[in-house]
C-alpha positions in Angstrom: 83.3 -1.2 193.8 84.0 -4.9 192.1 82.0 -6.3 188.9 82.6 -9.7 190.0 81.3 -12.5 186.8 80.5 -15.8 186.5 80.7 -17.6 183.3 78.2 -19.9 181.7 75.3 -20.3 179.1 71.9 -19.0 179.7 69.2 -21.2 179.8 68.0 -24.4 182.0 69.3 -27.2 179.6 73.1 -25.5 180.5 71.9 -25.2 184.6 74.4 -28.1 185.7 76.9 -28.6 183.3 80.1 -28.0 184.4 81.2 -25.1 181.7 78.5 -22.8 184.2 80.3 -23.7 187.5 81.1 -20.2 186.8 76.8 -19.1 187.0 76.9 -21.6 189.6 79.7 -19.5 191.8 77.7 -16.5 191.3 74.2 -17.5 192.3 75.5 -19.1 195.9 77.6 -15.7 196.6 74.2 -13.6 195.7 72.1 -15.7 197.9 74.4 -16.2 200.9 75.5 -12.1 201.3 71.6 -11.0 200.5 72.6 -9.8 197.3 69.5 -7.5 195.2 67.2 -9.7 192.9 68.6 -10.2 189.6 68.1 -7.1 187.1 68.1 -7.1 183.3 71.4 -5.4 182.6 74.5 -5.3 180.2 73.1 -8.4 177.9 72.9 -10.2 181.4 71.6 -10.5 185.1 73.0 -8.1 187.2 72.6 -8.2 191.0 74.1 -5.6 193.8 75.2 -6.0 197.5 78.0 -6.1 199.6 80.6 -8.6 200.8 82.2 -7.4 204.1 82.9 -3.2 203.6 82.9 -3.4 199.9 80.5 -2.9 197.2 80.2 -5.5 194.7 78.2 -6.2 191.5 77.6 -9.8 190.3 77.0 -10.4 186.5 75.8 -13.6 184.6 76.5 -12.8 180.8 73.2 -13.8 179.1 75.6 -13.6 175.6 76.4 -17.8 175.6 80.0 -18.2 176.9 81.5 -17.1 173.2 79.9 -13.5 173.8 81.0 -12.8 177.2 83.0 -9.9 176.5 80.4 -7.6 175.3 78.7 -8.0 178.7 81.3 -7.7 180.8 82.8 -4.3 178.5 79.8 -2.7 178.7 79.3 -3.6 182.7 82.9 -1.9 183.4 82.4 1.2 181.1 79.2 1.8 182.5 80.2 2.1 186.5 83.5 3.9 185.1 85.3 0.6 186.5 88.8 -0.6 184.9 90.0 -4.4 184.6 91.6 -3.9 188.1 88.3 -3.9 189.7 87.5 -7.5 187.9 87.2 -10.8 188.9 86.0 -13.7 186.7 84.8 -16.9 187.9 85.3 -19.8 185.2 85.5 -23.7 185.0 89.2 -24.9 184.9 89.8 -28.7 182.8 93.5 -28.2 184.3 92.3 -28.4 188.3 90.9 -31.1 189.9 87.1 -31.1 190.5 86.4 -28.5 193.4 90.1 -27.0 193.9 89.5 -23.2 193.4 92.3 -21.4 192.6 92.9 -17.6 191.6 95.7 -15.7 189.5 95.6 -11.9 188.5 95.9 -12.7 184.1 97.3 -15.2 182.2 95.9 -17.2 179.0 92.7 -18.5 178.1 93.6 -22.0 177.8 90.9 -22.8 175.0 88.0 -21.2 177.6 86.2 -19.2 175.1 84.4 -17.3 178.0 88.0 -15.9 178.8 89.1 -15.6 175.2 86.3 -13.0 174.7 86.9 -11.0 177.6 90.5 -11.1 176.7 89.6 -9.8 173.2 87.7 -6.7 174.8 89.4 -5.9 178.0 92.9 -7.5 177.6 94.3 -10.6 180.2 94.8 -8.3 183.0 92.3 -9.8 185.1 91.7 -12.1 188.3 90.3 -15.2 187.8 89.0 -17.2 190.3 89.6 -21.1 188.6 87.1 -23.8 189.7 88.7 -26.8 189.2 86.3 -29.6 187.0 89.0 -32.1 186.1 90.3 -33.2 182.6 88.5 -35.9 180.9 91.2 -37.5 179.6 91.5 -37.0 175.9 91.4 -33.9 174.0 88.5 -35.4 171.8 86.1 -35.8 175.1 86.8 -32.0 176.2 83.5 -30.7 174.9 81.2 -33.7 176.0 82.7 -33.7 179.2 82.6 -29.7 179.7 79.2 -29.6 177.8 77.7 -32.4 180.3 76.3 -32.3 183.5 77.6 -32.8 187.2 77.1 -36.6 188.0 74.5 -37.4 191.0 77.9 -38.3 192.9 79.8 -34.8 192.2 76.5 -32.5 193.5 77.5 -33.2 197.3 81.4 -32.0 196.7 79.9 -29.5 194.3 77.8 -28.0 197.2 80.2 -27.7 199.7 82.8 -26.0 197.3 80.2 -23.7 196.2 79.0 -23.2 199.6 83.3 -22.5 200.5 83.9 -19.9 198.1 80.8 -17.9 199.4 81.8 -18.4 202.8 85.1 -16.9 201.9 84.5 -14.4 199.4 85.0 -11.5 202.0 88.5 -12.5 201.7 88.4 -12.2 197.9 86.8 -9.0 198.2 89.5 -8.0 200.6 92.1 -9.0 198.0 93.6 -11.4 200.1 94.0 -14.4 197.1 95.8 -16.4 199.0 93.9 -16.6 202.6 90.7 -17.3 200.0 92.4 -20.2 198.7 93.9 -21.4 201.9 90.4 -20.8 204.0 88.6 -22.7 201.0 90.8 -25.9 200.9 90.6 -25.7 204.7 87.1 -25.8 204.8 86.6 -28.6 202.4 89.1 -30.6 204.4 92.1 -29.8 201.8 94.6 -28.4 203.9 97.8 -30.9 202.3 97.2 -29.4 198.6 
């Protein structure tokens, strides 16, 4: 079994900004493999299915991104699950938009969402890091993580979403690198 979590703040005003890329990830997985409606669980939404031969749960924290940890402790300890069985999806300011990259720990690179996680499970996680671009200047980090998708970005946004559903029977499989591959192959990528 996997505990697979998106990262984001609960609540419509947060719905397309790109800090929830992470929710985003989470809700287009659920509804392309069938997953369970969403229950009220671990100070989140909790939904249960499978992705190719292996069980998976998907969480959305309903904590706000500073308080992820709590949800995703008490998730783990729960289902008797350790870090290894982790994956955490999370906006990336150091990818372009739409790349999608994962790496098994590492830092938290300011992400508070990963910071808090980091603080009650340790780094030894995969992440799965959607690329959302850097805005150009430290000072316009917040605004620009804390806004929303432009009218231009929702068609990319859609297909990369719709990519890493597509392939996540790959990231279930543990095969990182043919999840990565197939995804920049699908969204016409192949050169990166």
């Amino acid at each position: 079994m996997q505990l697979w979590v998106g990262l984001g703040n609960p609540g419509a005003q947060y719905a397309l900004h790109r800090h929830n890329v992470g929710f985003m990830a989470i809700d287009t997985i659920a509804e392309v493999h069938g997953f369970s409606p969403a229950q009220k669980k671990f100070q989140g939404w909790l939904q249960e299915g499978r992705i190719g031969g292996v069980k998976v749960l998907l969480l959305k924290p309903a904590t706000y991104m500073n308080e992820s940890g709590r949800a995703v402790g008490e998730a783990l300890r729960f289902y008797k699950l350790d870090t290894e069985a982790l994956t955490v999806f999370h906006d990336e300011l150091d990818l372009a938009p739409f790349k999608v990259k994962v790496k098994q720990g590492g830092g938290t690179a300011g992400h508070n969402g990963l910071r808090s996680i980091d603080q009650h499970l340790g780094a030894d996680f995969r992440r799965v890091r959607i690329g959302i671009g850097h805005p150009g200047h430290k000072d316009r980090v917040t605004g620009y993580v804390l806004g929303n998708y432009a009218k231009a970005e929702m068609d990319p946004l859609a297909d990369m979403l719709g990519a890493v559903a597509a392939e996540a029977d790959r990231l279930a499989d543990g095969d990182d690198p043919r999840f990565m591959n197939d995804i920049a192959l699908r969204l016409g990528a192949a050169d990166q």
